[in-house]
N, C-alpha and C positions, 0 to 999 in steps of 0.2 A: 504494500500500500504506500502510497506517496506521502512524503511527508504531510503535505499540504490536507490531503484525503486525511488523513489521521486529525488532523487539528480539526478540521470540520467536522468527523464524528462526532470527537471528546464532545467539543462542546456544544452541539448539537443534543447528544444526548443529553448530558447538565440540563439544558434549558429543557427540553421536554419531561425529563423527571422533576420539574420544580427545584432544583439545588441552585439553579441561576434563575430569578425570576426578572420579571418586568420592574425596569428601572435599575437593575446592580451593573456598575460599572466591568467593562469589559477590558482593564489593560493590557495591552501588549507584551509588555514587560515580565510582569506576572504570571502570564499564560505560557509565555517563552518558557520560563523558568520552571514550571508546573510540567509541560509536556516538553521538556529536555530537549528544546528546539531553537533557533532566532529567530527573532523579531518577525522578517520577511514572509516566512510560511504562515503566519500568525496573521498578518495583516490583511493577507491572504485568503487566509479560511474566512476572516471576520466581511470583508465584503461578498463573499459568496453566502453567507449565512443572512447576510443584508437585503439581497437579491430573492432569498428565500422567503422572506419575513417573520424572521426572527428574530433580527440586529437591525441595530440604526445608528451609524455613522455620520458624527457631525463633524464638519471642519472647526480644529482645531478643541474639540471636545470630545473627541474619542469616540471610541463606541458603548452599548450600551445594549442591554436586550431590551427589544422594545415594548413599550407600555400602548395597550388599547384601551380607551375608554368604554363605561357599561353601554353609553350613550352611541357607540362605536360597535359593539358585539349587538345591540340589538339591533340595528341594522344589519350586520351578515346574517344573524340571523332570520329575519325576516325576508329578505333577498334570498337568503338559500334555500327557506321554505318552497317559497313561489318555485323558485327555477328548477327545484330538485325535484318539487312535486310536479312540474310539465313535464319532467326528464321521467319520472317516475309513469307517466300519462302513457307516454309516445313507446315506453319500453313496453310496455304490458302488449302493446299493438305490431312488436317488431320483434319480441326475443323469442330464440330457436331455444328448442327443447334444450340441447347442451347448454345454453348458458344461461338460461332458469337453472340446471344443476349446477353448473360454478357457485351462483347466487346464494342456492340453499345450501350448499359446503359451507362458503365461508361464513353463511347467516350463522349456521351451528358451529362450528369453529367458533367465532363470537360467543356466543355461548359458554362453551368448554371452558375458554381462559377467561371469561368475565366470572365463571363460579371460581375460577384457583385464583381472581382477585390480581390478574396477571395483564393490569393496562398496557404496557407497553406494548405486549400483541395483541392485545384488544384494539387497542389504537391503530398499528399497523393494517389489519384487518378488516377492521371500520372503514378507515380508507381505500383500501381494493374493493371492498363491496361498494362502497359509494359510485367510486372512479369507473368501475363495469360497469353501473348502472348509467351512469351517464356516457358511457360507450357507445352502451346499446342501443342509446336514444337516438342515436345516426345523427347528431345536429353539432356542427362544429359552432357555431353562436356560441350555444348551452354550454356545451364542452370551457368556452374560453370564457364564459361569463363565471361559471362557477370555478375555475380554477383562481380566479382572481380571488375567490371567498375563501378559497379553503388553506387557509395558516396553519403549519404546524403546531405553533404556541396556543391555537386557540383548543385545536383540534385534543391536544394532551392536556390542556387545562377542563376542557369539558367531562374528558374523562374521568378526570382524578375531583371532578365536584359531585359526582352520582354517587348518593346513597346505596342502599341493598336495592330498595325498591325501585328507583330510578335506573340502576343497571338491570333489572329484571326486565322492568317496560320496553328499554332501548332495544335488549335481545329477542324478545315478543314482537318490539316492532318492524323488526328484517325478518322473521320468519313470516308475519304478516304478508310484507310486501311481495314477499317470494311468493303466497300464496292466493295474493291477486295478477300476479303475473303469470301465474299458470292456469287463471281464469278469464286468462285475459281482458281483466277489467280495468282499464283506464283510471274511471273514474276514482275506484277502489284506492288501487294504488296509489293516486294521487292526494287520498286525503290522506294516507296512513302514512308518506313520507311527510308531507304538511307536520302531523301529530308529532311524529318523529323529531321533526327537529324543533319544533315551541317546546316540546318538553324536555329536550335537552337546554334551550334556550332556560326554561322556568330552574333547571337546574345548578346554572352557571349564575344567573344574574339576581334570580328567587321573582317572587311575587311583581308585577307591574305596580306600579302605584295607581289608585284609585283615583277615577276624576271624581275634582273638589266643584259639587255642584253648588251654583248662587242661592244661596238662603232669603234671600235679601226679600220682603214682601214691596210688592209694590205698593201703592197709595189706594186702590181698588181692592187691594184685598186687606186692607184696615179697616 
């Protein structure tokens, strides 16, 4: 492995198991010294991890793994709802028997390592099942709409916010899926990826706040 490949692992992984979170500084100095390398290889990984969105690189302020606001994640996920759930629509209408089977492998796969509490291939996982499903949906659009959504940081942070119950739902919810796409049902599928991710959503960020309705009486109702 290359040097360089090695520094973007290390710390790649870090960030994705929460040891580096949003906001801790990223020196170069340190990292050198950490994985027994210079500077160069370091400065290196950290703008490819940039590119990933992971990291954020500021002139003359270094880097830093990057912070999303809640106001910022309820947006992707609202966004990935909609598109994951048309992506979900159009697969139901276009997937071959073999790759409804991939689908329901990796759905139970999910499964398996979500009861041994083993997110990092949950996570992995989660992702190939996604990423097929928007495969399948034949739409390069979709394809590039939702790759712009889909952050590593955000993707292992959702993870590692799911309760017992909330990981039970999530793994429920791709076998769901799986089993409107071998009923061919669009519509189906499309609310159940919808489900899928507001409740990942409700996971990560909790409760929406409540509209504060005007109390206020008018002059007619005195």
């Amino acid at each position: 492995m290359a040097v360089v490949d090695r520094a973007v692992e290390n710390i790649r992984e870090r960030i994705l198991a929460g040891e580096l979170t949003g906001g801790d500084r990223l020196g170069e100095v340190e990292l050198a010294t950490e994985l027994g390398m210079s500077r160069t290889p370091v400065r290196q990984a950290l703008l490819r991890l940039a590119a990933e969105g992971l990291v954020e690189v500021a002139p003359n302020r270094g880097a830093r793994v990057l912070v999303r606001s809640d106001r910022e994640l309820e947006h992707v996920f609202v966004l990935r709802a909609r598109l994951e759930g048309l992506a979900a629509r159009q697969s139901a209408e276009l997937a071959t028997d073999a790759q409804i089977d991939m689908l329901d492998d990796l759905a139970h796969q999910i499964g398996v390592y979500a009861e041994k509490r083993d997110l990092a291939t949950v996570s992995v996982l989660n992702s190939q099942f996604h990423g097929l499903l928007i495969e399948i949906s034949n739409s390069a659009t979709l394809a590039r709409s939702v790759a712009g959504l889909m952050h590593a940081s955000v993707l292992a942070r959702t993870q590692n916010s799911f309760d017992d119950a909330a990981q039970r739902r999530s793994v429920a919810h791709h076998i769901e899926i799986v089993a409107a796409l071998r009923a061919h049902d669009g519509e189906w599928a499309e609310s159940v990826m919808h489900a899928h991710l507001l409740s990942a959503r409700a996971s990560l960020l909790g409760p929406r706040p409540r509209p504060i309705h005007d109390l206020r009486l008018d002059e007619d109702d005195l």
